[in-house]
MOPAC internal coordinates of N, CA, C and O (Angstrom, degrees):
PM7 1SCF
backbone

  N    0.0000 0     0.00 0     0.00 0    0    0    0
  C    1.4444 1     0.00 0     0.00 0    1    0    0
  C    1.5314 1   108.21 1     0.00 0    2    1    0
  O    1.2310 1   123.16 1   -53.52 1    3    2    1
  N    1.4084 1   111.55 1   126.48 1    3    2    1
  C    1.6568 1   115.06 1  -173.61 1    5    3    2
  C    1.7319 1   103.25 1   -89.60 1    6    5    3
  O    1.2310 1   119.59 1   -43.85 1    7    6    5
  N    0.8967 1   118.40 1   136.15 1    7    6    5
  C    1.4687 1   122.30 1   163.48 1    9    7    6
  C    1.2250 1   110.23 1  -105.47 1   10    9    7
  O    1.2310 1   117.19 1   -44.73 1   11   10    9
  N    1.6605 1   122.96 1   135.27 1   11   10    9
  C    1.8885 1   124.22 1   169.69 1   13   11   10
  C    1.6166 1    88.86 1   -55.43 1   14   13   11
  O    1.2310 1   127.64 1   -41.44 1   15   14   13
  N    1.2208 1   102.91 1   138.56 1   15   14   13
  C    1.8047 1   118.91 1   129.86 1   17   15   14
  C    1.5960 1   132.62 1   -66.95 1   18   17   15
  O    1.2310 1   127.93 1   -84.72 1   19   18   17
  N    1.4617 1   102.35 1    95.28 1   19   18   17
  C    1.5413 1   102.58 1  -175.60 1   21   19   18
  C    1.1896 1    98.13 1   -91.05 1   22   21   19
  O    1.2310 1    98.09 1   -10.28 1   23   22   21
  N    1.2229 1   156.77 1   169.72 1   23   22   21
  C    0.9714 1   139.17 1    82.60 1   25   23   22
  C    2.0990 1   177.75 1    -2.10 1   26   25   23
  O    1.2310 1   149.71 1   142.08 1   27   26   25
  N    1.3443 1    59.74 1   -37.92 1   27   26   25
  C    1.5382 1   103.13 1   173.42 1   29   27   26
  C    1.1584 1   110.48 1   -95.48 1   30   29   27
  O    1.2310 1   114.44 1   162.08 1   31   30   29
  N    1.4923 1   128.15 1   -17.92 1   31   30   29
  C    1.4841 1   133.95 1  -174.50 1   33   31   30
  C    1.8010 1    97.02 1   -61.49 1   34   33   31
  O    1.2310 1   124.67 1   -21.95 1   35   34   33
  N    1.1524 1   108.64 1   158.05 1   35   34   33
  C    1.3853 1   116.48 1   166.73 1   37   35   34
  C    1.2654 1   117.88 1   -77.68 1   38   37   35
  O    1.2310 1   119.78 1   115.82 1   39   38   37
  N    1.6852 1   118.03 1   -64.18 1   39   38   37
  C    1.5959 1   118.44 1   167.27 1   41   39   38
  C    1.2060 1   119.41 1   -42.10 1   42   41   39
  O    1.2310 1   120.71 1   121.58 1   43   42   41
  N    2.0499 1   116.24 1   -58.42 1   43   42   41
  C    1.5284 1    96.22 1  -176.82 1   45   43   42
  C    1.0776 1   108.38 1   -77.69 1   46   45   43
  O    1.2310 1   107.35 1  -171.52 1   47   46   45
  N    1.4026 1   141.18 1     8.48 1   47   46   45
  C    1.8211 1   129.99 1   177.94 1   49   47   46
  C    1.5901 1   105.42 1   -71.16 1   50   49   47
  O    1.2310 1   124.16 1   159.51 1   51   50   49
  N    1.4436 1   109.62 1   -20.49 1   51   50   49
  C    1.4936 1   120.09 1  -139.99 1   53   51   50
  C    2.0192 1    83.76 1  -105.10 1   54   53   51
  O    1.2310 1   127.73 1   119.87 1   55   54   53
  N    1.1800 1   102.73 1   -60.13 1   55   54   53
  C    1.5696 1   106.35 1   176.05 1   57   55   54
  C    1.3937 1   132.82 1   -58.81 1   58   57   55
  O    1.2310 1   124.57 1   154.86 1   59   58   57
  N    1.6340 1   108.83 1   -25.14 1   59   58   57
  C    1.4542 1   107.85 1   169.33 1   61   59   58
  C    1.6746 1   103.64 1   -93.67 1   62   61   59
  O    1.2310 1   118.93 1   169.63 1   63   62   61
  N    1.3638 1   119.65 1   -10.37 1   63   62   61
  C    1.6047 1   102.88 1   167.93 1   65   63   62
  C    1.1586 1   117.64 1   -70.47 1   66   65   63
  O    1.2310 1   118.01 1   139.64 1   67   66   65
  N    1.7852 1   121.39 1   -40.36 1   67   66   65
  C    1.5451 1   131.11 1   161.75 1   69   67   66
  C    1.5359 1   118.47 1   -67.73 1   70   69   67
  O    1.2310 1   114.47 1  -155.36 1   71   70   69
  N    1.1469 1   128.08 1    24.64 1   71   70   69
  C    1.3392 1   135.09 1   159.39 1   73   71   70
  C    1.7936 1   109.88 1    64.17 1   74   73   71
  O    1.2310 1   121.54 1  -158.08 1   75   74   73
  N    1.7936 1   114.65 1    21.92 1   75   74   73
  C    1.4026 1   123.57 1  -176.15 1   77   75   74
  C    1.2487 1    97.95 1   -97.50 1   78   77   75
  O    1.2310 1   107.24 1   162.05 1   79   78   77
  N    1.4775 1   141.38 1   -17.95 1   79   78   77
  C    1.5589 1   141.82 1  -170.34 1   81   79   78
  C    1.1678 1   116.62 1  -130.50 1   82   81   79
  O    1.2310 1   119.82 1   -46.17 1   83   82   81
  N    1.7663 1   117.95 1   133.83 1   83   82   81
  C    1.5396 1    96.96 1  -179.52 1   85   83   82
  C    1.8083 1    75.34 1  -132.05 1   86   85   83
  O    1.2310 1   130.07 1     7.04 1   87   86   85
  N    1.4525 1    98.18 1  -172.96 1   87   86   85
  C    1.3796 1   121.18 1   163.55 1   89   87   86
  C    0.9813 1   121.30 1   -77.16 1   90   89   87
  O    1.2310 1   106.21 1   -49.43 1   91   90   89
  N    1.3086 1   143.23 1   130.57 1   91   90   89
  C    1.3242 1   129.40 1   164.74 1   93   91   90
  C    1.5589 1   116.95 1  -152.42 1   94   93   91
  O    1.2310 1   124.70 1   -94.95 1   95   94   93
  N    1.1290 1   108.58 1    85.05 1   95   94   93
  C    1.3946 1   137.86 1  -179.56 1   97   95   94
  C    1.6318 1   111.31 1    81.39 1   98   97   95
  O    1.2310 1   134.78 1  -137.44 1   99   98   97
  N    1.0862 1    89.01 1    42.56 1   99   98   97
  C    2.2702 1    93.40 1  -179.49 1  101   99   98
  C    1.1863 1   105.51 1   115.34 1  102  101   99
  O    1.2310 1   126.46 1   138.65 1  103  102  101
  N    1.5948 1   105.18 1   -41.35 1  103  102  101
  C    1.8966 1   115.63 1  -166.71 1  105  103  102
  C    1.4877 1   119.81 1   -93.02 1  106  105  103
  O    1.2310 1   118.58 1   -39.94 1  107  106  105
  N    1.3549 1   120.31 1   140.06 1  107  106  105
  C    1.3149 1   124.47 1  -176.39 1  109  107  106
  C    1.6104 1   101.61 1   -61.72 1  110  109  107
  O    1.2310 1   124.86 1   -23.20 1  111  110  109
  N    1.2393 1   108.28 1   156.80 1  111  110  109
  C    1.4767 1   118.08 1  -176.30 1  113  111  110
  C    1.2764 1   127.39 1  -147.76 1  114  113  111
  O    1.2310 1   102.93 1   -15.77 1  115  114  113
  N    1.2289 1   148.92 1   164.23 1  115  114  113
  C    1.6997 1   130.51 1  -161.77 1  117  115  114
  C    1.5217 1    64.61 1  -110.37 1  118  117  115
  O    1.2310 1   127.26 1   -32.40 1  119  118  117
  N    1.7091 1   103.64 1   147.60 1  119  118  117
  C    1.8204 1   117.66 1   179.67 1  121  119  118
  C    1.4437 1   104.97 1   -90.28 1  122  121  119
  O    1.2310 1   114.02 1  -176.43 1  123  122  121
  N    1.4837 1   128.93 1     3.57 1  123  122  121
  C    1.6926 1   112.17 1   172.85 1  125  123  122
  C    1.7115 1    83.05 1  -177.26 1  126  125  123
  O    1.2310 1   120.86 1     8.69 1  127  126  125
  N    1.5305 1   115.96 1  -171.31 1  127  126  125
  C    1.3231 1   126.93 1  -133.11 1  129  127  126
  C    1.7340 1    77.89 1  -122.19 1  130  129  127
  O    1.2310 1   116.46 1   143.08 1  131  130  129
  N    1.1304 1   124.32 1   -36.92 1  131  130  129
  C    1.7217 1   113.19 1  -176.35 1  133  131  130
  C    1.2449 1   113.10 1   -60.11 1  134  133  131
  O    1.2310 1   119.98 1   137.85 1  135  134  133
  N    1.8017 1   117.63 1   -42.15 1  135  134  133
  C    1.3825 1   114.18 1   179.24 1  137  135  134
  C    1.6779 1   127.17 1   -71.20 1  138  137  135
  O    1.2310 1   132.08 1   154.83 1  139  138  137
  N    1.6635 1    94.29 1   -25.17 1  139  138  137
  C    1.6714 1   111.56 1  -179.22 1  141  139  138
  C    1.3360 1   106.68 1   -49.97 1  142  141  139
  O    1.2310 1   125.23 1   118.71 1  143  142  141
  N    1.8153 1   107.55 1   -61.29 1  143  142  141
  C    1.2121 1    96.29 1   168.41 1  145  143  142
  C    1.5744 1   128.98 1   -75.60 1  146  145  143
  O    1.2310 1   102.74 1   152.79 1  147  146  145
  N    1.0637 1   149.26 1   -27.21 1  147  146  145
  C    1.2939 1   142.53 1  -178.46 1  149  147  146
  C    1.1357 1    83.83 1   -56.22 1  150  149  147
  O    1.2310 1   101.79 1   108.39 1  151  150  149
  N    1.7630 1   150.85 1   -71.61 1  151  150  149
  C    1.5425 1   142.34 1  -158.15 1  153  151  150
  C    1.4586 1    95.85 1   -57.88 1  154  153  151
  O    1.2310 1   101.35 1   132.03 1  155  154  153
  N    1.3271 1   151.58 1   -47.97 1  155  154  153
  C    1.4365 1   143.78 1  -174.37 1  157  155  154
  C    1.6420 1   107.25 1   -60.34 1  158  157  155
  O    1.2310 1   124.75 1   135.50 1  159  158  157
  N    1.5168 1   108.49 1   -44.50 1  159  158  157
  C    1.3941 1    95.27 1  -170.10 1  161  159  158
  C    1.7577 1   108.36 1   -59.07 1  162  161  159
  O    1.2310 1   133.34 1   118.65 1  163  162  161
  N    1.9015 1    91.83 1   -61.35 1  163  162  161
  C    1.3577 1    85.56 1   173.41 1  165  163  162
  C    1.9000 1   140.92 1   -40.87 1  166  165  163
  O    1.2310 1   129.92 1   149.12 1  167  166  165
  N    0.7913 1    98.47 1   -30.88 1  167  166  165
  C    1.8920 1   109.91 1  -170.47 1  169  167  166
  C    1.4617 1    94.46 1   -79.88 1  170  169  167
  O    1.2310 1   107.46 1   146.79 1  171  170  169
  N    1.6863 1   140.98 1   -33.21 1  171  170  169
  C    1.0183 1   146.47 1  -161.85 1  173  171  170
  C    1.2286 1    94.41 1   -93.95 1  174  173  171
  O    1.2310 1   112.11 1   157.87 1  175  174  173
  N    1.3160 1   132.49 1   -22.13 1  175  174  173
  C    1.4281 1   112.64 1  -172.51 1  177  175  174
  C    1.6836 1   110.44 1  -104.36 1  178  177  175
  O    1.2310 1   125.65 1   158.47 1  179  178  177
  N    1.0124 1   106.76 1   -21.53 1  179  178  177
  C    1.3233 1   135.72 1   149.51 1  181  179  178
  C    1.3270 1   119.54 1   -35.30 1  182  181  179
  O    1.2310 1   121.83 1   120.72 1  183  182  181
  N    1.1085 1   114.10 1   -59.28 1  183  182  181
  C    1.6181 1   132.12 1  -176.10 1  185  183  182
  C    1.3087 1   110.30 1   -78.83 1  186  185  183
  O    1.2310 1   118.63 1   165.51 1  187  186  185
  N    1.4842 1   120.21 1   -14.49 1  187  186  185
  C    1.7179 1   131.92 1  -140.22 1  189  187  186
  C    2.1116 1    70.00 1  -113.19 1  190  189  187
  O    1.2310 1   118.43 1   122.45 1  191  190  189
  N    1.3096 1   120.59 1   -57.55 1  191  190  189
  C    1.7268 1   125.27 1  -159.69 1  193  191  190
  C    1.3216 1    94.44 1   -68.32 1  194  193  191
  O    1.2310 1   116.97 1   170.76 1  195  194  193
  N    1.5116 1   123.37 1    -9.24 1  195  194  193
  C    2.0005 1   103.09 1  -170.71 1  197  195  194
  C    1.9762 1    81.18 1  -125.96 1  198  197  195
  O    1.2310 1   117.67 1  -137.70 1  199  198  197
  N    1.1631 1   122.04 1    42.30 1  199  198  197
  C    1.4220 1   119.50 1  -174.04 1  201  199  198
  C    2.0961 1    88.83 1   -86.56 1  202  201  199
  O    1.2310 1   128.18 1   -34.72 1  203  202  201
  N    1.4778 1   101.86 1   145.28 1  203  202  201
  C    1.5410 1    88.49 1  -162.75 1  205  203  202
  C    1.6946 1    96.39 1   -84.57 1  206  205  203
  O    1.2310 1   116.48 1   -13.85 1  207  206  205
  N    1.6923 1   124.29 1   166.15 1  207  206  205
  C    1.1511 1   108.13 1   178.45 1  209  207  206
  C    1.4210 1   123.98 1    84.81 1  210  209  207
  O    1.2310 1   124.54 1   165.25 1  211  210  209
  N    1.5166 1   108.89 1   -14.75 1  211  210  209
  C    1.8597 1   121.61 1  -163.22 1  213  211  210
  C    1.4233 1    87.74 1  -126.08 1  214  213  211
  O    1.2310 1   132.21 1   -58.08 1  215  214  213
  N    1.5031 1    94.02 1   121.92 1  215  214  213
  C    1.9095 1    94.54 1   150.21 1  217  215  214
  C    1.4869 1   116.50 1  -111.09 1  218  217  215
  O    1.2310 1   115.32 1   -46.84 1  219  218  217
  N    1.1957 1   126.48 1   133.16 1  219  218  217
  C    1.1515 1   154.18 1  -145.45 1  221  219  218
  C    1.4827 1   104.36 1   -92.68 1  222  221  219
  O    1.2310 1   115.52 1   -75.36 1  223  222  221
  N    1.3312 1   126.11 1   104.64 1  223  222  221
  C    1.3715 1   122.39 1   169.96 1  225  223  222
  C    1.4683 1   115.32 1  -103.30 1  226  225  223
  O    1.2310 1   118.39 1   -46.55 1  227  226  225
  N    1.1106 1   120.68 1   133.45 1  227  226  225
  C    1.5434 1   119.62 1   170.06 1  229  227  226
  C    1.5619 1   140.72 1   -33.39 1  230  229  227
  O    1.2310 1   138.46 1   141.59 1  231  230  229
  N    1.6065 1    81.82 1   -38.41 1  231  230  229
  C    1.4747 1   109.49 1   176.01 1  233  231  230
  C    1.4690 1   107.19 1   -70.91 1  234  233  231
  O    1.2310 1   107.75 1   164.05 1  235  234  233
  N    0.8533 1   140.47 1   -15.95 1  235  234  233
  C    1.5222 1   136.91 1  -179.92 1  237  235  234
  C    1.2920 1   122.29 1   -88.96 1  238  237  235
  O    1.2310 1   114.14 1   175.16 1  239  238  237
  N    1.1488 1   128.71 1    -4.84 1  239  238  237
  C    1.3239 1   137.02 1   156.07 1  241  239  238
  C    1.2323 1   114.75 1   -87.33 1  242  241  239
  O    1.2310 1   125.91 1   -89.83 1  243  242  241
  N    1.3596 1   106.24 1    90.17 1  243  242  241
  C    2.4364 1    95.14 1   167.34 1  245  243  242
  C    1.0564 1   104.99 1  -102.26 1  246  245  243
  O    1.2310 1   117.66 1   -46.50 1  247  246  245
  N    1.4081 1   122.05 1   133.50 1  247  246  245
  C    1.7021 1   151.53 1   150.05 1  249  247  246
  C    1.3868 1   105.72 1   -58.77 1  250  249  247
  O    1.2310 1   121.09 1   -62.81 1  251  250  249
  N    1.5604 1   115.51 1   117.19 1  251  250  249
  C    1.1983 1   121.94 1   173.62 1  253  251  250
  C    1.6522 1   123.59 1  -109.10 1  254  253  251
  O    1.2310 1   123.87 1   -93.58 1  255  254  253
  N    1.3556 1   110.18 1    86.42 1  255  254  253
  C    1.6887 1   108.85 1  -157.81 1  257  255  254
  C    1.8831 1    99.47 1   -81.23 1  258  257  255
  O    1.2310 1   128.29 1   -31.36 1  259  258  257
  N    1.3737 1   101.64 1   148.64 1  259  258  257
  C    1.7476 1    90.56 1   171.39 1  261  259  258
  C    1.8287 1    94.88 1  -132.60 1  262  261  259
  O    1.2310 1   120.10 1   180.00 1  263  262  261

């Protein structure tokens, strides 16, 4: 799903000052592949804690740093 790049938006005003949004041809865009995913993990896990029927324990998410 493409979103315009406004400017004026609050979120993308806020994401291309933190270097998470760029322009890219009108449409908002994740600015490199580390943040794409850090925003996927997050939104997925996100989506996974309001899953209906699921209660969400903390413990079920492990971070695997190398």
């Amino acid at each position: 799903m493409l979103y315009p790049y406004h400017e004026y938006n609050k979120v993308i005003n806020i994401g291309t000052m933190l270097g998470f949004i760029k322009d890219k041809e009108g449409a908002a865009a994740v600015s490199n592949r580390i943040f794409e995913m850090q925003l996927y993990s997050y939104f997925m896990h996100k989506a996974a804690a309001s899953a209906p029927g699921k209660k969400f324990k903390r413990k079920e998410i492990q971070y695997q740093y190398e």
